[in-house]
PyMOL commands that place a pseudoatom at each C-alpha (Angstrom):
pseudoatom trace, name=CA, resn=UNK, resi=1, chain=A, elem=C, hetatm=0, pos=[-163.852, -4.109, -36.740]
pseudoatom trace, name=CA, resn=UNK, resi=2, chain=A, elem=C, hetatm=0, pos=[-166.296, -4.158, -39.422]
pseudoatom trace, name=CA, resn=UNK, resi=3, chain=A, elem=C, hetatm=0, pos=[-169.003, -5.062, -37.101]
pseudoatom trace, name=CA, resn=UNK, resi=4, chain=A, elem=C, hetatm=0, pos=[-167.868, -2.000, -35.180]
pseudoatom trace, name=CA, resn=UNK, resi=5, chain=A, elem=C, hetatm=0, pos=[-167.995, 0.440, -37.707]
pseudoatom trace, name=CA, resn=UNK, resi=6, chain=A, elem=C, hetatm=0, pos=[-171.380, -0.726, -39.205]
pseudoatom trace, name=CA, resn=UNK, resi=7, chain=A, elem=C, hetatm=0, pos=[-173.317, -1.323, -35.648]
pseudoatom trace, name=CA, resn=UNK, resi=8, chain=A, elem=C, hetatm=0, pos=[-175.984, 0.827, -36.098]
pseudoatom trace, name=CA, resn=UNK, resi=9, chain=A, elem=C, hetatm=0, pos=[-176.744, -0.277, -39.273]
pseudoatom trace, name=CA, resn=UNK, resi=10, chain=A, elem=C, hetatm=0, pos=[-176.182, -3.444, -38.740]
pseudoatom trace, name=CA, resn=UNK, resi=11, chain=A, elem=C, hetatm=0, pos=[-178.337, -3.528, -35.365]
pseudoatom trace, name=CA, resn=UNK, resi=12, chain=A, elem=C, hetatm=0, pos=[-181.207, -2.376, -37.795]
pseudoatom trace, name=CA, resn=UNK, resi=13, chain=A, elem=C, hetatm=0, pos=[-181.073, -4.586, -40.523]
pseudoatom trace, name=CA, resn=UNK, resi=14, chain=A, elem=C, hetatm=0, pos=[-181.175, -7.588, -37.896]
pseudoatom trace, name=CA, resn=UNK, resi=15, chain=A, elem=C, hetatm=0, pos=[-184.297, -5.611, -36.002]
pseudoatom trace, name=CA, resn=UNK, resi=16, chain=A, elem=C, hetatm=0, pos=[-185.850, -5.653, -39.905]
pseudoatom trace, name=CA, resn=UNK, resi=17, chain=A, elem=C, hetatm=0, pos=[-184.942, -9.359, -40.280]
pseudoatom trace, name=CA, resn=UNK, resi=18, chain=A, elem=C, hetatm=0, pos=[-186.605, -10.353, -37.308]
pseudoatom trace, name=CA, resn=UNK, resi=19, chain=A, elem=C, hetatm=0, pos=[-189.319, -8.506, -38.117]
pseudoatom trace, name=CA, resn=UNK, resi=20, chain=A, elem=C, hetatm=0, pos=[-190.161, -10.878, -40.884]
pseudoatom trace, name=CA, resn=UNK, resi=21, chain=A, elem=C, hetatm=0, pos=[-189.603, -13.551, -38.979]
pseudoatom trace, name=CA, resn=UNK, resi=22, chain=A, elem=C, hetatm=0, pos=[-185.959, -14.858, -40.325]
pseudoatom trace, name=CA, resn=UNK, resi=23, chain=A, elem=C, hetatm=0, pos=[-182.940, -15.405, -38.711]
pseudoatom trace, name=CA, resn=UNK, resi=24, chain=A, elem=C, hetatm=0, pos=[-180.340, -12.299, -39.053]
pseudoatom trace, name=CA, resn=UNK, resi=25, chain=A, elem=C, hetatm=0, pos=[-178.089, -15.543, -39.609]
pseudoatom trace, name=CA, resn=UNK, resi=26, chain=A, elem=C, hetatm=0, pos=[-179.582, -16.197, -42.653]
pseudoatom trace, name=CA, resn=UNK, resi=27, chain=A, elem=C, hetatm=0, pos=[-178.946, -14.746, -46.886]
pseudoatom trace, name=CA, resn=UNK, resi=28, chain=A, elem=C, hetatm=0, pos=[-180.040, -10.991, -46.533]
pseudoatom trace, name=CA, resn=UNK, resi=29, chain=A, elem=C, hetatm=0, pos=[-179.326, -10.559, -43.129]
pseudoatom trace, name=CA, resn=UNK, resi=30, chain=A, elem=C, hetatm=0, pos=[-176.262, -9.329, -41.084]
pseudoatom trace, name=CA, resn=UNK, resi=31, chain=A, elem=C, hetatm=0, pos=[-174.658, -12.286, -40.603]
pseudoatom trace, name=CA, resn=UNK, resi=32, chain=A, elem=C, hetatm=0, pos=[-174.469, -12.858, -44.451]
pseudoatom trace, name=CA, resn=UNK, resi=33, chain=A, elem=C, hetatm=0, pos=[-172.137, -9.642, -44.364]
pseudoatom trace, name=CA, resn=UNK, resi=34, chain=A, elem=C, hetatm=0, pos=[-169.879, -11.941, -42.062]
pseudoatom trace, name=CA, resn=UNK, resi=35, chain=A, elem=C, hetatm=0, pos=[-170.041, -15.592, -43.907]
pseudoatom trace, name=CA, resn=UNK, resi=36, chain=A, elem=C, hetatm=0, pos=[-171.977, -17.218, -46.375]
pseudoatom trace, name=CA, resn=UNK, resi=37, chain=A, elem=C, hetatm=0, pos=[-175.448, -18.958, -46.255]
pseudoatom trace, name=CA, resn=UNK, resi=38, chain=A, elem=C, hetatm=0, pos=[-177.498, -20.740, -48.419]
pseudoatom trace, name=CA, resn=UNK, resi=39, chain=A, elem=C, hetatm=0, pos=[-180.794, -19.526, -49.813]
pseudoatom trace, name=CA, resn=UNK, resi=40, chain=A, elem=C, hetatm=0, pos=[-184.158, -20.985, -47.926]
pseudoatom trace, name=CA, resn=UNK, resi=41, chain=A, elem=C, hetatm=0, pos=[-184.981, -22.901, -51.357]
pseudoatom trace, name=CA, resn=UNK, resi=42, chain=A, elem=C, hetatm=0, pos=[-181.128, -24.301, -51.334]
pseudoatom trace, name=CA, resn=UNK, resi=43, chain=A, elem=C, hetatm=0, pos=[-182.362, -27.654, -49.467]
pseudoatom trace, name=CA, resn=UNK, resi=44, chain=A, elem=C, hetatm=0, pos=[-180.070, -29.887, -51.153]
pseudoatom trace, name=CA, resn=UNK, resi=45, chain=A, elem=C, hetatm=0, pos=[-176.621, -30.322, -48.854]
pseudoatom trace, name=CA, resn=UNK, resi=46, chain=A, elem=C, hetatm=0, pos=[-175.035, -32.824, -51.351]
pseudoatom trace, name=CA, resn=UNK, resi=47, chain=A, elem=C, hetatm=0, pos=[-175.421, -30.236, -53.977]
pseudoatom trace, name=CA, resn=UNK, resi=48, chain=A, elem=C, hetatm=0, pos=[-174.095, -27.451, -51.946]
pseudoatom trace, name=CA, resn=UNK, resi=49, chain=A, elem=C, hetatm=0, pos=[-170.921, -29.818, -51.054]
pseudoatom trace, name=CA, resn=UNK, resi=50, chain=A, elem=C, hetatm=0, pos=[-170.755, -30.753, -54.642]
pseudoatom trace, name=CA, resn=UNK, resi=51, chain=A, elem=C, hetatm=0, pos=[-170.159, -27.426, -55.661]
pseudoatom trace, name=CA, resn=UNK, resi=52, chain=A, elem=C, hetatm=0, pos=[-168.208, -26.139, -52.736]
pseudoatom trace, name=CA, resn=UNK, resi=53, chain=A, elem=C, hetatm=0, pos=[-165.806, -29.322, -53.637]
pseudoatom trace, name=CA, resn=UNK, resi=54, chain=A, elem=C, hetatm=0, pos=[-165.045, -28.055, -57.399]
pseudoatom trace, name=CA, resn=UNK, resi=55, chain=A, elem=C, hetatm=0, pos=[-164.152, -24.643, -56.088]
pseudoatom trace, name=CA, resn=UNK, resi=56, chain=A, elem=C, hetatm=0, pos=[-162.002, -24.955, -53.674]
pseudoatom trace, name=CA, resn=UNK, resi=57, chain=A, elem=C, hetatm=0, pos=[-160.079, -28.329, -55.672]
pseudoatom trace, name=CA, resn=UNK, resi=58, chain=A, elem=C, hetatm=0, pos=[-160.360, -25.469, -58.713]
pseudoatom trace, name=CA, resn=UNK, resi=59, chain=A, elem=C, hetatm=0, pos=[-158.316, -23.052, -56.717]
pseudoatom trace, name=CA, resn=UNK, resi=60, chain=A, elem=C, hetatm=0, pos=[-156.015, -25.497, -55.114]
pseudoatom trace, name=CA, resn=UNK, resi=61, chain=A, elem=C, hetatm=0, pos=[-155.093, -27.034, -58.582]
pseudoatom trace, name=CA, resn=UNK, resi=62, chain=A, elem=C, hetatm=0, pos=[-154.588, -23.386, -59.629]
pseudoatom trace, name=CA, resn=UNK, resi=63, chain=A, elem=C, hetatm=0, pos=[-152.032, -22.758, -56.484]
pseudoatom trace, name=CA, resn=UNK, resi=64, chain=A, elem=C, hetatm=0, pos=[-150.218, -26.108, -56.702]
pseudoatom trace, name=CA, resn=UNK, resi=65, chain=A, elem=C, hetatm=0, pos=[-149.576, -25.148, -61.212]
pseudoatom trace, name=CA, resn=UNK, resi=66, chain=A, elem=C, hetatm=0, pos=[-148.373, -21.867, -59.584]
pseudoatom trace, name=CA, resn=UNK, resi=67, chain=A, elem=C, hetatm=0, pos=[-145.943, -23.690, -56.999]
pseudoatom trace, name=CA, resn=UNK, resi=68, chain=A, elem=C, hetatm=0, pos=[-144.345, -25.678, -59.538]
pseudoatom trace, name=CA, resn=UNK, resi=69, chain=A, elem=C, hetatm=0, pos=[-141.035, -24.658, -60.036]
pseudoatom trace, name=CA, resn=UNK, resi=70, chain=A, elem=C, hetatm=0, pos=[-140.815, -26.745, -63.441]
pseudoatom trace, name=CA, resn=UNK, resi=71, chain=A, elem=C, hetatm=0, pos=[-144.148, -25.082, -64.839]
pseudoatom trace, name=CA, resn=UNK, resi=72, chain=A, elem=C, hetatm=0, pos=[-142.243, -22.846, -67.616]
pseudoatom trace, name=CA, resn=UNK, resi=73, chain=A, elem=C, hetatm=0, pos=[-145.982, -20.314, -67.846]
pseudoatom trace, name=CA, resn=UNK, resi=74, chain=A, elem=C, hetatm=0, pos=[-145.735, -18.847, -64.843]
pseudoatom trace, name=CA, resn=UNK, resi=75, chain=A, elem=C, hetatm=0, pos=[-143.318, -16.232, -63.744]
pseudoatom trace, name=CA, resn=UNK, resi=76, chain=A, elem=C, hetatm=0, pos=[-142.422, -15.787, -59.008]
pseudoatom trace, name=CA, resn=UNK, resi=77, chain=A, elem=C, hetatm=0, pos=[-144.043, -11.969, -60.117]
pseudoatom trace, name=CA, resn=UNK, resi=78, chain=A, elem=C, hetatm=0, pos=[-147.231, -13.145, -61.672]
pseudoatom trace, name=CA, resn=UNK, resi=79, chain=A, elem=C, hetatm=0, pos=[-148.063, -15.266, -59.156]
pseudoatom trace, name=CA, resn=UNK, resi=80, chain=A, elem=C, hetatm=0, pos=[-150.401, -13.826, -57.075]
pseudoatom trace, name=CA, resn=UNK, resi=81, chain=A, elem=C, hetatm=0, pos=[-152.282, -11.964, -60.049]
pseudoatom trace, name=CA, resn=UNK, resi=82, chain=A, elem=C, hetatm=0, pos=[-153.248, -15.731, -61.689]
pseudoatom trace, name=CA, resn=UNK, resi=83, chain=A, elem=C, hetatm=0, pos=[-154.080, -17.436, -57.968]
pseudoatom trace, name=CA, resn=UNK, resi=84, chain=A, elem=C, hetatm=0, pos=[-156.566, -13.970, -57.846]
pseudoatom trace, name=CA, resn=UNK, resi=85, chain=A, elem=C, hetatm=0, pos=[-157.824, -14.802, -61.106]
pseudoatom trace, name=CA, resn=UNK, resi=86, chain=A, elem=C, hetatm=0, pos=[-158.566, -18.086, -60.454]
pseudoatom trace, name=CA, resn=UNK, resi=87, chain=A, elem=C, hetatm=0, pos=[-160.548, -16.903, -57.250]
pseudoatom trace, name=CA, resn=UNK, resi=88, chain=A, elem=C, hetatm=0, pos=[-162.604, -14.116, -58.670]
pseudoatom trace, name=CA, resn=UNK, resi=89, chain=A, elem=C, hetatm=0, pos=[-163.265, -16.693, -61.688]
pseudoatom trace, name=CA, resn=UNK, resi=90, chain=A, elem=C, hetatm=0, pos=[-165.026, -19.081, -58.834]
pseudoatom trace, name=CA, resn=UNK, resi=91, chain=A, elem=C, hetatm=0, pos=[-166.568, -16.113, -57.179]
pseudoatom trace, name=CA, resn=UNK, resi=92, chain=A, elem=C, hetatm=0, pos=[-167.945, -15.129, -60.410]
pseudoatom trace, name=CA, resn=UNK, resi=93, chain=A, elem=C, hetatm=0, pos=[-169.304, -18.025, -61.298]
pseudoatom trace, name=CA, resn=UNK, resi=94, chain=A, elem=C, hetatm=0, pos=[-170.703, -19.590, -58.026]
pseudoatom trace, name=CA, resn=UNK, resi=95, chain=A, elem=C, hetatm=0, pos=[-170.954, -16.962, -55.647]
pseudoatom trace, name=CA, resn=UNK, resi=96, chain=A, elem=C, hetatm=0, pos=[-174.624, -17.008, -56.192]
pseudoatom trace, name=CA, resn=UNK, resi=97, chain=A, elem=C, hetatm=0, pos=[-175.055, -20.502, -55.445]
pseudoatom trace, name=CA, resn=UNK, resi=98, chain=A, elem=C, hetatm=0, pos=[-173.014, -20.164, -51.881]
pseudoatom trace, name=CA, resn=UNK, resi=99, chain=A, elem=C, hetatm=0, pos=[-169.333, -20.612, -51.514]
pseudoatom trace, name=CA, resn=UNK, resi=100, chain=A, elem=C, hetatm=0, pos=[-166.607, -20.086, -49.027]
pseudoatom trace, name=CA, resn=UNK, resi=101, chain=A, elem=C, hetatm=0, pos=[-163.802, -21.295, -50.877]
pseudoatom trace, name=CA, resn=UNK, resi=102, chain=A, elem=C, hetatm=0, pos=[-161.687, -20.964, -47.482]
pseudoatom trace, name=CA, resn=UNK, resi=103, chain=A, elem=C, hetatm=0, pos=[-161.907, -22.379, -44.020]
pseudoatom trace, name=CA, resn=UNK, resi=104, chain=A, elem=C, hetatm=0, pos=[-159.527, -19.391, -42.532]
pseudoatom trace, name=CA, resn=UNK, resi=105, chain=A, elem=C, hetatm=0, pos=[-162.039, -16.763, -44.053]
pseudoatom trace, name=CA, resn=UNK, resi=106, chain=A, elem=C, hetatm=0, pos=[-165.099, -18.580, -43.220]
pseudoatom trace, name=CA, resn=UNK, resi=107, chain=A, elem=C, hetatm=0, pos=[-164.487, -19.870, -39.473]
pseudoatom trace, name=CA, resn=UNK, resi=108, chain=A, elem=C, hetatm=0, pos=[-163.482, -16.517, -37.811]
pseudoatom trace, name=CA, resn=UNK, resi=109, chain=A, elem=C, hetatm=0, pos=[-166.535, -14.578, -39.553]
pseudoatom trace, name=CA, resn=UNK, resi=110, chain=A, elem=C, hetatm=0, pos=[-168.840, -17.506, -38.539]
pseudoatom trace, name=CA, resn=UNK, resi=111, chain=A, elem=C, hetatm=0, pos=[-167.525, -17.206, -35.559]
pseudoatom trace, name=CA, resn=UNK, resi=112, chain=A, elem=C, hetatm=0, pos=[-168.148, -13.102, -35.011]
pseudoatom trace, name=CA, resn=UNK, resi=113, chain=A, elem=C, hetatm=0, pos=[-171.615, -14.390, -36.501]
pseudoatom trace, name=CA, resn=UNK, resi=114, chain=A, elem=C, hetatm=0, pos=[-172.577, -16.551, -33.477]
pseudoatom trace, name=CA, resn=UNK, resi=115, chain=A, elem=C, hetatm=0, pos=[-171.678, -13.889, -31.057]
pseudoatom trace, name=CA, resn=UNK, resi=116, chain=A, elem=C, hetatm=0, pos=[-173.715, -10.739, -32.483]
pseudoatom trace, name=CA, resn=UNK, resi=117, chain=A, elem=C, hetatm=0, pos=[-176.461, -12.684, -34.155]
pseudoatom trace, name=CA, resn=UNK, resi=118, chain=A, elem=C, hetatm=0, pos=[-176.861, -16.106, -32.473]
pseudoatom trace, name=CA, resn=UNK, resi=119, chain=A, elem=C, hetatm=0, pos=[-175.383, -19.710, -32.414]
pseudoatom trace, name=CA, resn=UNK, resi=120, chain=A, elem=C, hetatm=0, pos=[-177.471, -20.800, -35.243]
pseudoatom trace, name=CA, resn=UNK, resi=121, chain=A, elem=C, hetatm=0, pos=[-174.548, -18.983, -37.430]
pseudoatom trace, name=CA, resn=UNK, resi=122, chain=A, elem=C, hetatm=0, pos=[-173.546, -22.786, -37.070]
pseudoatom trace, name=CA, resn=UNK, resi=123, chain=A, elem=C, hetatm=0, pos=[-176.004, -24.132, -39.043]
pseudoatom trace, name=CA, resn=UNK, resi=124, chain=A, elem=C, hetatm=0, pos=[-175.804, -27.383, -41.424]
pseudoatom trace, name=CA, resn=UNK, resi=125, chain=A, elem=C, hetatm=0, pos=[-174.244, -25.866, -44.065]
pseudoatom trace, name=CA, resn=UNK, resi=126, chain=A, elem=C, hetatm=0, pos=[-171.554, -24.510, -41.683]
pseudoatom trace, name=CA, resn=UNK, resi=127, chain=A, elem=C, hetatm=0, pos=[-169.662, -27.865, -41.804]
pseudoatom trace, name=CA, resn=UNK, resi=128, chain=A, elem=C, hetatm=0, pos=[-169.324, -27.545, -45.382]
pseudoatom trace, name=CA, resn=UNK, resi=129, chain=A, elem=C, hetatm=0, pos=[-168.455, -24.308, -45.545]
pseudoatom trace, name=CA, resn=UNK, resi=130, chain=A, elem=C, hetatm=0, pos=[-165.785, -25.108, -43.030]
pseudoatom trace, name=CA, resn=UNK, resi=131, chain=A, elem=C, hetatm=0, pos=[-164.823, -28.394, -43.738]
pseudoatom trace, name=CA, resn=UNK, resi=132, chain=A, elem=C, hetatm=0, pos=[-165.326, -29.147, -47.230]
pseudoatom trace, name=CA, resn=UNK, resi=133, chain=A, elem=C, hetatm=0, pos=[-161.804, -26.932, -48.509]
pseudoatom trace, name=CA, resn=UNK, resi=134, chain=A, elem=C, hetatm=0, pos=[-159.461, -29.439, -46.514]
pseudoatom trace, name=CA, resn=UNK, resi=135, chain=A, elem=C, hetatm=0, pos=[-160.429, -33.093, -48.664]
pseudoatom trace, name=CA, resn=UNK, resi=136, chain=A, elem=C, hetatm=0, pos=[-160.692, -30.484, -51.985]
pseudoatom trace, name=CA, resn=UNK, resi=137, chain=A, elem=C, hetatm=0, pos=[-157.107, -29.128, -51.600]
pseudoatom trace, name=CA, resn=UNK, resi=138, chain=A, elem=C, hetatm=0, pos=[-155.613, -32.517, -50.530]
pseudoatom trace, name=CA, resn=UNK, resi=139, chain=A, elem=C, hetatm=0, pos=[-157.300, -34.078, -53.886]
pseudoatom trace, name=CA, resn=UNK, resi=140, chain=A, elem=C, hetatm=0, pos=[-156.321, -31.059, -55.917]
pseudoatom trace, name=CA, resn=UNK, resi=141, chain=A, elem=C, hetatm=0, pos=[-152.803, -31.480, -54.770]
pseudoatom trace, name=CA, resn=UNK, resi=142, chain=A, elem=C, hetatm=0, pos=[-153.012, -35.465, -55.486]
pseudoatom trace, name=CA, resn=UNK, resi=143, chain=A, elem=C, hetatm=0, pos=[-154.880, -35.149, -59.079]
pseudoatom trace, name=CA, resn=UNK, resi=144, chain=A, elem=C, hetatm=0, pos=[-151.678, -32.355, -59.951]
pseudoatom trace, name=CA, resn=UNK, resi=145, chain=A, elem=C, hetatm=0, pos=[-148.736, -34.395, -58.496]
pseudoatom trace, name=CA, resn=UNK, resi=146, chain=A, elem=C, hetatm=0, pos=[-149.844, -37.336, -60.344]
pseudoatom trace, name=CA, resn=UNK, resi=147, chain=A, elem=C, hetatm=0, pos=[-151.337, -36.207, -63.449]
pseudoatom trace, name=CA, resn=UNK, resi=148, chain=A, elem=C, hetatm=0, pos=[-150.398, -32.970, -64.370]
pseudoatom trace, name=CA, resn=UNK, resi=149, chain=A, elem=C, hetatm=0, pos=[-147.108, -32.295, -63.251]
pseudoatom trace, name=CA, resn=UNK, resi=150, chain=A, elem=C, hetatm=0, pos=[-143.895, -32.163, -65.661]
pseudoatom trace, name=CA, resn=UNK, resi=151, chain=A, elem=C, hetatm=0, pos=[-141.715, -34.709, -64.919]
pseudoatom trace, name=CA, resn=UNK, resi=152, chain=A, elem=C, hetatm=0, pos=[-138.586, -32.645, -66.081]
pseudoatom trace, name=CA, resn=UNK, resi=153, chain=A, elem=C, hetatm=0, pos=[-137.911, -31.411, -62.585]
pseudoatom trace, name=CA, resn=UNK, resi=154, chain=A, elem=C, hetatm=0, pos=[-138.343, -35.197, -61.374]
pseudoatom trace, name=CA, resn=UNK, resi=155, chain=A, elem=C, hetatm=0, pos=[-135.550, -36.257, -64.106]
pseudoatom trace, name=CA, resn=UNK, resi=156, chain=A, elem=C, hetatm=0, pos=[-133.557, -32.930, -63.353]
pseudoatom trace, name=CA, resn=UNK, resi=157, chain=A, elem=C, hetatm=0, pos=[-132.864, -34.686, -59.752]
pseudoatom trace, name=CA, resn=UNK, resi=158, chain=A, elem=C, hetatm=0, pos=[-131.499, -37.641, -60.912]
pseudoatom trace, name=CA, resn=UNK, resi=159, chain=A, elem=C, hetatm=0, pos=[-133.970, -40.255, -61.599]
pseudoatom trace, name=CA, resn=UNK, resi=160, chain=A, elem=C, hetatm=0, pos=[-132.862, -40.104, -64.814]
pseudoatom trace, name=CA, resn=UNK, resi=161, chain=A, elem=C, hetatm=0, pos=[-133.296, -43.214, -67.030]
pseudoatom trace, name=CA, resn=UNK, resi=162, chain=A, elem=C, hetatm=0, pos=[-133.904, -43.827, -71.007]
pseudoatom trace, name=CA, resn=UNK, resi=163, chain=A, elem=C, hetatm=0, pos=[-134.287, -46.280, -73.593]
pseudoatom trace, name=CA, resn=UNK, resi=164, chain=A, elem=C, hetatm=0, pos=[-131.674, -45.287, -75.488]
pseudoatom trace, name=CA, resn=UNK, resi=165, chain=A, elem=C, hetatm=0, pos=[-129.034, -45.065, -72.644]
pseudoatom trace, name=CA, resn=UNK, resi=166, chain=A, elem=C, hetatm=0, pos=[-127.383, -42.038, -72.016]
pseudoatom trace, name=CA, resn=UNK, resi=167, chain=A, elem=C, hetatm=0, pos=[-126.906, -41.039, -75.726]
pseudoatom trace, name=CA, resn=UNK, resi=168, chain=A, elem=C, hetatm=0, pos=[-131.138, -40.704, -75.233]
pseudoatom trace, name=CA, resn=UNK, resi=169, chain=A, elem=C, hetatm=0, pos=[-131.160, -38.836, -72.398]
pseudoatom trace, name=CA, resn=UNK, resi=170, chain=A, elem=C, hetatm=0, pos=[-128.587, -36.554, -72.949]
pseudoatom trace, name=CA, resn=UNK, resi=171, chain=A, elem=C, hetatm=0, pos=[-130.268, -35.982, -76.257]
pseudoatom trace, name=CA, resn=UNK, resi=172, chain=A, elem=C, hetatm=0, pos=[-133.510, -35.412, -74.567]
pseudoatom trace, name=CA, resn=UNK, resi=173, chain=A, elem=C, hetatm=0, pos=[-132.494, -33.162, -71.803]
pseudoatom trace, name=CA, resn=UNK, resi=174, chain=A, elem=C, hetatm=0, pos=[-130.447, -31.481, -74.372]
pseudoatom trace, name=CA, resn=UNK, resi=175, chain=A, elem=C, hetatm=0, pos=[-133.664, -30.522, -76.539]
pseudoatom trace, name=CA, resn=UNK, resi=176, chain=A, elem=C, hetatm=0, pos=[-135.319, -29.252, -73.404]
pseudoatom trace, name=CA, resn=UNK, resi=177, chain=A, elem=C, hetatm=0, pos=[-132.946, -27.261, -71.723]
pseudoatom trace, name=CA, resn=UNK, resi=178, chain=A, elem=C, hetatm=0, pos=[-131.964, -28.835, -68.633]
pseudoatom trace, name=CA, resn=UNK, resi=179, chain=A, elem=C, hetatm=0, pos=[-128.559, -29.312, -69.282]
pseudoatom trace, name=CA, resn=UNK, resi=180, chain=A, elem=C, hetatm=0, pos=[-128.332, -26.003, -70.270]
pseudoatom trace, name=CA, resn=UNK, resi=181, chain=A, elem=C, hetatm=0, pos=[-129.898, -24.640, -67.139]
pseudoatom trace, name=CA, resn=UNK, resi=182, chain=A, elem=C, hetatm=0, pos=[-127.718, -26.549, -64.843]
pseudoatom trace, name=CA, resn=UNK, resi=183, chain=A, elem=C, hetatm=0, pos=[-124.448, -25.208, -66.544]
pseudoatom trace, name=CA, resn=UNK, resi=184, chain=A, elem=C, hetatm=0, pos=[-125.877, -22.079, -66.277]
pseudoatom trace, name=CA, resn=UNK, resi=185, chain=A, elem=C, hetatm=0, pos=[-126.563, -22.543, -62.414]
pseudoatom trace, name=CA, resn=UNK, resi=186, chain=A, elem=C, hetatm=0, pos=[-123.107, -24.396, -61.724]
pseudoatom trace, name=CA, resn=UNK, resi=187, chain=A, elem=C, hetatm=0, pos=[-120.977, -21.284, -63.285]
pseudoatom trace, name=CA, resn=UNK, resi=188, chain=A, elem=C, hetatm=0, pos=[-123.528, -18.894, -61.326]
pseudoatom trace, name=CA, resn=UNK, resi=189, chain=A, elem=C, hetatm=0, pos=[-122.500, -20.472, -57.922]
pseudoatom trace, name=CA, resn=UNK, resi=190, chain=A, elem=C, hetatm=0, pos=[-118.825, -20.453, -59.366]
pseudoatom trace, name=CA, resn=UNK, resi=191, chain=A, elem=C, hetatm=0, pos=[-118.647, -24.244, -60.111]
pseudoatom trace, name=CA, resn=UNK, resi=192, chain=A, elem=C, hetatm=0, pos=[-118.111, -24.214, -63.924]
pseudoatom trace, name=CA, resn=UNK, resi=193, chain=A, elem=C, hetatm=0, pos=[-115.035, -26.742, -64.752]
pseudoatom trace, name=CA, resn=UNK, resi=194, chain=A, elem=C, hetatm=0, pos=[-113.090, -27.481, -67.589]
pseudoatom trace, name=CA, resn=UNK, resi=195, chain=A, elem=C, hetatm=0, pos=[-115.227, -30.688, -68.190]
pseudoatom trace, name=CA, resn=UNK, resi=196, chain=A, elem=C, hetatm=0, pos=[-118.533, -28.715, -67.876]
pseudoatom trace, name=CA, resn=UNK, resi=197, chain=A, elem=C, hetatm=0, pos=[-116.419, -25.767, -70.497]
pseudoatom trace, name=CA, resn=UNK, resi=198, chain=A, elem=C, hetatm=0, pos=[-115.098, -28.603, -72.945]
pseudoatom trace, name=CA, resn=UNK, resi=199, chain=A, elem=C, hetatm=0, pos=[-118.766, -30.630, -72.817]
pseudoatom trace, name=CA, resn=UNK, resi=200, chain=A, elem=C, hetatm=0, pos=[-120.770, -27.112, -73.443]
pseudoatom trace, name=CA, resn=UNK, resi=201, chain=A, elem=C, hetatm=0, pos=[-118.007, -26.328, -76.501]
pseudoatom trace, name=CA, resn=UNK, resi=202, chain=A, elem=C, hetatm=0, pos=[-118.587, -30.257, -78.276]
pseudoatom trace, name=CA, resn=UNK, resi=203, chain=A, elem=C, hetatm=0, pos=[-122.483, -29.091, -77.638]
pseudoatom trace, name=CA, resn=UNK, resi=204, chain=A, elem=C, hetatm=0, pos=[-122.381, -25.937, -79.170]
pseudoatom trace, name=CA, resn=UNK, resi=205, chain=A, elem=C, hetatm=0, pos=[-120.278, -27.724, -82.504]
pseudoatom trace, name=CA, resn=UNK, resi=206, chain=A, elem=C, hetatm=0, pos=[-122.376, -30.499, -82.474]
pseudoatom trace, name=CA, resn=UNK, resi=207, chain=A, elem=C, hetatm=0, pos=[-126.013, -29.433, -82.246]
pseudoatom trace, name=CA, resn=UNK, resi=208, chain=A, elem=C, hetatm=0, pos=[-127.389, -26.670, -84.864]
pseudoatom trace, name=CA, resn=UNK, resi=209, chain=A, elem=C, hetatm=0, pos=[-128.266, -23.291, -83.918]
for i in range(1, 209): cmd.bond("trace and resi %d" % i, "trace and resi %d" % (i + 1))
show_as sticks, trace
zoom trace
């Protein structure tokens, strides 16, 4: 579509292009509007997939804190406007030094690339471009699973164990509010007892305000 409305100019800037003896797949020329591409001093690869590696496991650490049903920062309606935050922040700041932060965005457009403008759209850096986000999201989601996350929702389910017994967990679950939360959630689906009614009542006389 966009290739449709913009032909003519398009057409022209890859004539100019040409002209001075570059590629129109190359940083200037049309198929730059498509996809990314590094500069022609931008030689180093390993640098380029350095950098393209921080973004995207940036991002996909960003998503995953999002995701996390026990992350208490971050509301279902806010969602989208921090994972757009966190992109424009990477855009920001590395835009300039090539990025394509997404292998959905960057294959179809590299794709449109090769047909208008030739097959050298496919270049060396197109692998990382294309490739690179897959290993950077599955390490993002491995360094937030087992580093970052809270373990309350992990206790919440039952692997529930503590030095003191049960005196020290219900004293610790207690003091961060998943006891509270899951009375809350039983009388909500309508299965509140008289045990859950007579253990909330000792809680309320027992603990201070």
């Amino acid at each position: 579509m966009l290739v449709g409305q913009y032909h003519p100019e398009m057409s022209a800037l890859a004539a100019a292009t040409r002209a001075r003896g570059a590629s129109p797949n190359s940083l200037g020329g049309p198929g730059s509007i498509l996809c990314s591409f590094p500069s022609p001093t931008q030689t180093n690869y390993g640098q380029l997939f350095f950098i393209e590696f921080f973004v995207d496991s940036f991002i996909g650490i960003i998503i995953w804190a999002v995701l996390d049903p026990a992350n208490p920062f971050v509301a279902p309606s806010s969602a989208p406007f921090i994972i757009g935050l966190g992109y424009a922040t990477m855009i920001w700041g590395f835009a300039n030094l090539t990025i394509s932060t997404n292998l959905a965005r960057d294959l179809g457009t590299r794709i449109v690339a090769a047909i208008f403008y030739g097959g050298d759209a496919f270049n060396d850096y197109a692998a990382i471009a294309i490739l690179v986000n897959v290993p950077a999201t599955i390490f993002a989601t491995a360094v937030y699973e087992l580093i970052m996350r809270d373990s309350f929702a992990i206790i919440a389910k039952g692997a529930n164990v503590h030095e003191e017994g049960e005196d020290g967990l219900t004293r610790h679950l207690t003091k961060t509010g998943t006891i509270e939360q899951g009375v809350s959630n039983s009388a909500g689906r309508g299965g509140f007892t008289e045990s859950d009614g007579s253990y909330d009542g000792r809680k309320q006389e027992t603990l201070p305000v």
